[in-house]
C-alpha angles and dihedrals in degrees: 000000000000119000097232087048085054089049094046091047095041077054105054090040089054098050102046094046083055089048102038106035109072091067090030085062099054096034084054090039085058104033092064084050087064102059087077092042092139098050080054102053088044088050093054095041116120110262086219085074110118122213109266134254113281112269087235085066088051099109098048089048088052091048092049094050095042087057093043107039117038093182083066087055084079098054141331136172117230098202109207103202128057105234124170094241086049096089096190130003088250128050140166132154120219088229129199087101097332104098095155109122109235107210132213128189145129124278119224092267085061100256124133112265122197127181143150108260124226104209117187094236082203086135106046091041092059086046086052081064095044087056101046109024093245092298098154112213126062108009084214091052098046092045082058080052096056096047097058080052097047086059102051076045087063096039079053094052091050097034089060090035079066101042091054102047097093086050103035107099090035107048094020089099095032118114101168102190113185138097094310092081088168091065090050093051095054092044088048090051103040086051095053093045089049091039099049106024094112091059089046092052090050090050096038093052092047098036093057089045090053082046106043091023090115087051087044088052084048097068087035098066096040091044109032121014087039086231090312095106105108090044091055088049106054093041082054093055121119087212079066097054090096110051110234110270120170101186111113126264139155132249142238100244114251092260092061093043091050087047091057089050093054093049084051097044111003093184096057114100110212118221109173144359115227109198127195127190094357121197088032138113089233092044115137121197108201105205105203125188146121140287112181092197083074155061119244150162096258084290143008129222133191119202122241133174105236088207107056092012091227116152108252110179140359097176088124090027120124112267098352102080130131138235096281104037101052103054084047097056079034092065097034087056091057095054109047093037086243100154142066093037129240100358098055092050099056093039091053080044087061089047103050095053093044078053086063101045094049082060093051092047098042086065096048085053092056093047095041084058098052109043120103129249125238108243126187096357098291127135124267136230108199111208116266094237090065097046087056099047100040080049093049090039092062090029093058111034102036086048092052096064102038092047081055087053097044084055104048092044084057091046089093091056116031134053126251087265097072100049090094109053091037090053104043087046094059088042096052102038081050091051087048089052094051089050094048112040083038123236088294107061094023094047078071108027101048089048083054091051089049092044082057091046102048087054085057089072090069102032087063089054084050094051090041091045086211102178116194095023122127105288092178085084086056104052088044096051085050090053089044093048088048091050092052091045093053091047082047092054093048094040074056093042082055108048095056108034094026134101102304084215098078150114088218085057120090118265 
């Protein structure tokens, strides 16, 4: 290939990495997080939780909240399993503003007890991040954001595929370590971009429709539905199967329902039962669950009438899905790593975090190459561009993931609303750090802030002496701490013994 169509890609593949990685760090930082979104939430649930009412004791409990709450008579959720994060058996929220899930259940003398949850929200927080790349403001115009990002991300991809095509099969298994850390870091780099570019075009596609997916609606409406979208829509709805009837009726219990589930799918595992309009003629219960043989969007779900127990719609359900439906949850699995169980999860969890590693290398790269060699003993000015980029580079990155520790270690003692602020307060005084102490000093002092962070994760479990919570967080916030530990011994390292013309070298 010509050598000025190699420059003009290596170009467009370097300026949109710089533009694109710092939110492409924290959106894959948090992204790998939230393969293991459950242990977390269990993790962060109140330890005052008792264990909920048997399932067998389900229909009178439904009978009990219908005649005490009428704002459960819209919709309510019947969870089937007694996890830790579920705070009653039964849950619904009033809506309109008010998301917060209202709980009923049975106390241990047998009355009816109903009271306003306080959820943590730790885990949905961290996936907010995920989502946006940590852009504070209107999750919907941030997620546009994010899918505008998400497509330089792709030109990128395919902008450095095609950079590194001469060199691939020569240079792909090549880690040369030595004192030429620039040329490390670009092998290290190149090999985890070759080695996991399948993955990134997965996430990058996907990524840019979540994002773009209103603006795809847009032209579909002008060039396809003839502005008759909505109205197709919502007649293709599977909330639309059971025509709307108020009059009252009364309902299979849950146990018959789910019986008539596994005779239909013995392999799905139900989760939850999602009633509307219960007691009615028109009600509709949505029985949501897994089937690892499968790919879905997080879960699938298939329709039923409480009242008859027909079957009214498989549209999201496992292996019956239609034309439509199964490349959607297609695409929603791959993306968030939901099939194949355990081993896809850990594996999306590698890549996520080599995702954001390739970010954080890809901006080294730009400042190593431009920052300027001593020559003849004289002292050095590095550009500016380089100082502030090297600076934002540490600031962000580092205080992304210690503002998601911080949070994560406070889970356990505020409430959802204050993951924000807490989080956005760590991220920017980090940010302020790096920009004052300069790259140098802060590469080292701020690892060692989000190593202590980070310990802070177990050493809440220890003040709390929760026994039976979810320890895997522990032991992973102990590796974490221990990785960041070992990065803040060599930035030290560095800055003493490294080139002294550098911008990683104190000022």
């Amino acid at each position: 290939m010509r050598a000025d169509i190699i420059r003009i890609y290596k170009s467009v593949h370097t300026w949109t990495g710089i533009v694109c990685g710092f939110v492409l760090f924290i959106a894959f930082y948090a992204g790998a997080l939230t393969m293991f979104e459950e242990p977390l939430s269990r993790w962060a649930a109140s330890p005052a939780r008792a264990a909920l009412s048997p399932l067998d004791r389900s229909p009178q409990l439904i009978k009990e909240t219908l005649a005490a709450r009428t704002d459960a008579r819209k919709e309510f959720t019947l969870h089937l399993h007694d996890e830790a994060q579920i705070p009653a058996r039964i849950t619904w929220t009033k809506g309109r503003g008010d998301r917060q899930p209202w709980t009923a259940d049975y106390t241990e003398d047998g009355s009816l007890r109903v009271v306003q949850a306080k959820p943590s929200g730790l885990a949905q927080f961290i996936d907010h991040l995920h989502r946006t790349g940590g852009l504070p403001g209107d999750a919907e115009v941030t997620e546009f954001i994010m899918g505008l990002v998400s497509l330089a991300y792709a030109v990128a991809l395919v902008s450095g595929t095609i950079i590194l095509l001469p060199s691939l099969v020569k240079d792909f298994f090549a880690l040369r370590v030595g004192k030429n850390l620039k040329r490390m870091w670009l092998d290290a780099h190149n090999a985890i971009g070759i080695a996991s570019l399948p993955f990134h075009i997965v996430i990058a596609v996907t990524a840019m429709i979540f994002g773009l997916h209103d603006k795809i609606y847009d032209i579909q409406e002008k060039l396809v539905y003839n502005g008759n979208m909505a109205q197709i829509m919502k007649a293709s709805s599977p909330n639309n199967a059971v025509r709307p009837d108020k009059q009252p009726a009364d309902m299979l219990s849950p146990q018959e329902l789910l019986a008539r589930v596994r005779d239909f799918a013995p392999e799905f595992e139900p989760v939850s039962m999602q009633y509307r309009a219960p007691g009615t003629v028109g009600a509709t219960v949505r029985v949501s669950g897994n089937d690892a043989r499968f790919m879905l969007r997080r879960e699938g779900f298939l329709l039923m009438s409480p009242v008859t127990g027909q079957i009214v719609d498989t549209s999201y359900f496992p292996g019956k899905q239609n034309s439509w439906t199964e490349p959607v949850s297609a695409a929603f699995s791959l993306h968030f790593g939901t099939f194949a169980g355990e081993p896809v999860r850990w594996a999306y969890l590698a890549l996520g975090l080599g995702g954001a590693v390739l970010f954080y290398t890809g901006n080294l790269l730009w400042i190593e190459t431009r920052r300027k060699n001593q020559r003849g003993g004289e002292p050095v000015l590095q550009t500016r561009a380089a100082y502030w980029l090297s600076a934002g580079t540490v600031g962000v990155c580092v205080g992304s993931m210690a503002g998601i520790s911080v949070i994560i270690a406070a889970a356990k003692l505020l409430h959802a609303e204050w993951h924000m602020p807490l989080y956005y307060t760590v991220f920017v005084a980090c940010c302020g750090w790096a920009f004052w102490r300069g790259a140098a000093r802060a590469g080292a002092e701020l690892l060692w802030f989000a190593a202590l962070a980070t310990l802070l994760i177990p050493a809440a479990t220890l003040w709390r002496g929760l026994p039976g919570h979810a320890y895997g967080v522990d032991i992973a916030a102990v590796c974490f701490a221990l990785v960041f530990i070992r990065l803040a011994l060599a930035a030290r390292r560095r800055q003493v013994s490294g080139v002294t013309a550098s911008v990683w070298a104190p000022a």
